[in-house]
N, C-alpha and C positions, 0 to 999 in steps of 0.2 A: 536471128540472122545466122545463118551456118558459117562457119570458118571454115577453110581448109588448110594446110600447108600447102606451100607456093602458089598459093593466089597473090596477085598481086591485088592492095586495095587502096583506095585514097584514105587518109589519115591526116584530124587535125593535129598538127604535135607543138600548137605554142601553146603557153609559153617556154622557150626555151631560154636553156643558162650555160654560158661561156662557148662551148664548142660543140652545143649537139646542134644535128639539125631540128629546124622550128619551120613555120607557119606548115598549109596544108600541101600535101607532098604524095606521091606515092610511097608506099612501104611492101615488102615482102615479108609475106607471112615466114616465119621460119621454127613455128612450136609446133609440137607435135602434134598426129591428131588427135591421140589418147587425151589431152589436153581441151581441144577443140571438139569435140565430143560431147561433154558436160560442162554441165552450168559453169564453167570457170568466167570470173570477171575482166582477166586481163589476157592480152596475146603477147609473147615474144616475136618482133618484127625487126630488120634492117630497113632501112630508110633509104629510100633512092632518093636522085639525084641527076640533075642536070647537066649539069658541072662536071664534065667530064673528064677526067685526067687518065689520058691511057700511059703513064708513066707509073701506075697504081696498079702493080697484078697482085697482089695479095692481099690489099687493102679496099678492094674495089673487085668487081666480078665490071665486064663492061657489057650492054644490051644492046646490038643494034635497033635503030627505029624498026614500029613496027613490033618488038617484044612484046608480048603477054599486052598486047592492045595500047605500049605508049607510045607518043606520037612524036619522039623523039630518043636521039640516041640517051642513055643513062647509064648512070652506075648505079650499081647495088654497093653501099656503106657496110660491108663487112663488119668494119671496127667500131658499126655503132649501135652493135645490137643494143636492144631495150627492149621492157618490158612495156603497154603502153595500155589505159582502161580500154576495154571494148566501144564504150561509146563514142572515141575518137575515130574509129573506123566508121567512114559514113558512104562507101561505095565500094562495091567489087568492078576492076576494070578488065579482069584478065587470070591466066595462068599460067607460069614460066613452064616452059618446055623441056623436058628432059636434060636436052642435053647441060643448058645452063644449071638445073640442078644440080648435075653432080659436079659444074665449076664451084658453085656457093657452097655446096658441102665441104669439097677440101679447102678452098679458103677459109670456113670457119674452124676445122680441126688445126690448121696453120694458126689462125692469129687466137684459140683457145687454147693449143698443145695440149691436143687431146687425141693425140696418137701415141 
């Protein structure tokens, strides 16, 4: 199954522990594709979200409905990037659109300080 970055794809992610997010969810691809490429086993992905808190700009990217195919408004979880096995991805729904990309970009150089 191909990966790309910034596809959006469904992702089971339980079991979770204390404050990640769990059950199955969308997630945003966010590794590279030099990574996605070759046989690599696992994806680095943020974790969307329902749960919207637009009090959250740097912690949070927010998606109107309708984004990269979801059927409601979301956030992208910045702060929770993870590594996740490839087998937890069990669908491709979509692909973030430019412009959002380079909101999740500088959000993550923010909350990495990798500027």
């Amino acid at each position: 199954m191909p990966i790309n970055q910034f596809e959006v794809w469904i992702a089971d992610l339980s079991p979770r522990m204390g404050t990640e997010p769990g059950k199955t969810r969308p997630v945003l691809i966010i590794q590279t594709n030099l990574l996605n490429q070759i046989p690599h086993p696992s994806t680095v992905v943020c974790p969307i979200t329902t749960n919207v808190n637009q009090e959250s700009e740097i912690l949070r990217v927010h998606l109107e409905q309708g984004t990269a195919n979801l059927h409601q408004a979301c956030d992208v979880m910045v702060d929770q990037i993870r590594a996740i096995d490839n087998r937890r991805l069990t669908k491709k729904i979509g692909v973030l659109p430019s412009e959002w990309i380079e909101l999740v970009k500088e959000n993550i150089q923010i909350v990495l300080d990798l500027e």
